[in-house]
C-alpha positions, 0 to 999 in steps of 0.5 A: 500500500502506498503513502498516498492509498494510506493517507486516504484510508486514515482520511475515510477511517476518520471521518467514519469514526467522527460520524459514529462518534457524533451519533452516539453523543450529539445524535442521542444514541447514548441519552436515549439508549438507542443503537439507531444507525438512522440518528447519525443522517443528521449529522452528515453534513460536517464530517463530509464538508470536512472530507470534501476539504481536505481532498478539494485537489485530489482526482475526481475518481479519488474523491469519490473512491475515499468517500464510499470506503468512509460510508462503508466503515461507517456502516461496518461501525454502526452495524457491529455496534448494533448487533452487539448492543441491541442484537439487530443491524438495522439493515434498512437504517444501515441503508438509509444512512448510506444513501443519505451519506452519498447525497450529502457527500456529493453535495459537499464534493460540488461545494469545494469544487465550485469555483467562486471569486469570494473566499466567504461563499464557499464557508457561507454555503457550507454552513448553510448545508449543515443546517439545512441538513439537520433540519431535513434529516430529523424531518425525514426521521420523525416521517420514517419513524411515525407510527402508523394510525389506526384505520378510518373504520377501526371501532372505537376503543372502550377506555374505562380508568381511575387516573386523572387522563380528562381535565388533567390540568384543570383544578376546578368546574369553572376552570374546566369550562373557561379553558375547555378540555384539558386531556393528559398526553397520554390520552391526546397521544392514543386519541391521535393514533386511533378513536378512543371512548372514555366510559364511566361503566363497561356494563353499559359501554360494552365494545362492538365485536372487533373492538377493544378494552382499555382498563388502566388502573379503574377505581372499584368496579361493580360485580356486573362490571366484572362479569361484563369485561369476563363475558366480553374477553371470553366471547372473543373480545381484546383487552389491554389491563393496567393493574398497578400494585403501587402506583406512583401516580402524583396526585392533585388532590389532598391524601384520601381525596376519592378524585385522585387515582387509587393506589393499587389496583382494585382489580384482585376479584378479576384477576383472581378469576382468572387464575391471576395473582399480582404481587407488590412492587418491590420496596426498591422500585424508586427508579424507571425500569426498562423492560423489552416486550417483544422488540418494544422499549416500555419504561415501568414505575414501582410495577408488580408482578404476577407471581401466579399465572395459568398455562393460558398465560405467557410471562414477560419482562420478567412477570411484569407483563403477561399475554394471556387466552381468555376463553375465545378472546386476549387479554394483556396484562401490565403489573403498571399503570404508570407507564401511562405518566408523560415523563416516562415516554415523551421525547426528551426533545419536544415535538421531536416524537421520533427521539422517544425515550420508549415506545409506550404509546406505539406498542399500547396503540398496535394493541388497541387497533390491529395494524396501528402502532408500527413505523418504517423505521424501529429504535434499537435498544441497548439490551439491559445486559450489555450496559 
């Protein structure tokens, strides 16, 4: 290998290494606990400025050779580093970033080979390309990983609930008709990937066939509430249970008051009647904790386990959550309600959906409505036991 064929394979070795570096740091990999090669198309433009820069003499077939064997290893750094701490290479973010690699790695080639009389233009339009481009690459981000909605017919999802989701920022009756609805992110975020019905008794708001029920922490539910959810799950229905052995919920209200969320779950008859048993969060649970269903980040507070559950049923996430057969129907189990509290998986960056903390809202949603819930593109997270 020559000196020259040297120096050009530091130079891609560089700028590759820079690129992962800024994915991890800048680009969130590391703050969200995701491995996404896709979080590094933002941060393109300056490594490949840089690059165009320092060969702005070399060959036409120089240039162009050094900047895909840049795009190569980078792809080779962000594929190991994915497999190794998320178990999946993320082929298709691999490609994305290639491809949006060679466009900005062109766009910078033209910028330096551009003949200007002004020394200022060129750095002016660079400049310009690098936030340009970070502002169209978390776009293009933010449509890649926008989940999808519910269909235009899809029935509307039965939500029966003890937390404060409806007028959750308002104190008082005349604040609630002075400012209107105030609905919890929560709720906002579900009644905007599909329709969702609060009700007050599932006795009498029994879903259609097809649809689904959403029990999330309820307060104390009457017995021909509980044998309507029974009846409704075992001739074929879906139902997606937060029971929470301690919620962590704040409360608004003064210690007793009946309109804060209860404490722990009030749902032990129906569980015992499925042959369910929750057990309480441990006195160590003051911290958020991660835990995979299938490929899905939920984040989890002060959350139960069910110690007891039938052949029916199939544990996860270390018993915090459980799929169980109901007679004909499904039912989802989640020993926590507050996985439902904002903090817990709203974007650390506001309105920028697409740097989500967990997929919370995309996981409950694919649920609620089939075909719901899923983007192009998926976070990979950092596996608990490779940290």
């Amino acid at each position: 290998m020559t000196a020259v064929s040297r120096r050009h394979l530091l130079r891609a070795f560089t700028i590759a290494a820079t690129i992962a570096s800024l994915a991890w740091i800048a680009g969130g990999q590391a703050l969200l606990g995701r491995v996404d090669p896709a979080l590094a198309v933002p941060l393109l433009a300056p490594p490949m400025l840089l690059l165009a820069w320092w060969q702005r003499g070399a060959a036409i077939a120089v240039r162009w050779r050094t900047g895909l064997l840049s795009l190569a290893l980078l792809a080779i750094m962000q594929g190991l580093l994915a497999i190794v701490l998320a178990g999946s290479a993320g082929r298709l973010q691999l490609l994305l970033t290639i491809i949006a690699g060679g466009i900005v790695a062109w766009l910078a080639d033209l910028l330096f080979q551009w003949r200007s009389r002004s020394q200022i233009l060129p750095w002016l339009a660079g400049s310009i390309l690098i936030i340009g481009w970070f502002g169209a690459g978390h776009a293009l981000l933010a449509a890649l990983y926008r989940p999808a909605a519910a269909s235009a017919d899809a029935p509307a999802v039965a939500m029966l609930t003890g937390l404060p989701l409806r007028w959750s920022a308002s104190p008082s009756i005349a604040a609630m008709i002075a400012k209107g609805t105030s609905d919890d992110p929560a709720l906002a975020r579900l009644a905007a990937l599909g329709p969702v019905s609060l009700v007050d008794s599932i006795a009498d708001h029994v879903p259609p066939p097809g649809g689904t029920l959403l029990i999330a922490h309820p307060r104390a539910l009457a017995p021909q509430e509980l044998v309507a959810i029974d009846a409704f799950v075992r001739g074929g229905g879906r139902a997606v249970v937060l029971a929470d052995a301690l919620s962590g919920w704040p409360a608004r209200h003064p210690l007793g008051d009946p309109r804060n969320a209860p404490i722990t779950s009030l749902l032990t008859p129906l569980l015992d009647h499925w042959g369910v048993t929750l057990r309480s969060a441990p006195a160590d649970g003051s911290e958020a904790m991660p835990v995979d269903i299938d490929g899905a980040r939920l984040r989890l507070f002060s959350a139960g386990r069910f110690g007891r559950l039938p052949p029916v049923c199939r544990a996860y996430a270390d018993h915090h959550a459980a799929r169980c057969r109901i007679g004909q129907g499904e039912v989802w189990l989640i020993g926590d309600a507050d996985l439902l509290f904002a903090p817990l998986w709203q974007p650390i960056v506001p309105a920028a959906a697409h740097l989500r903390q967990a997929d919370t809202m995309e996981w409950l949603s694919a649920r609620l409505w089939p075909g719901a819930g899923n983007g192009l593109l998926h976070p990979l997270w950092i596996r608990a036991h490779a940290v």
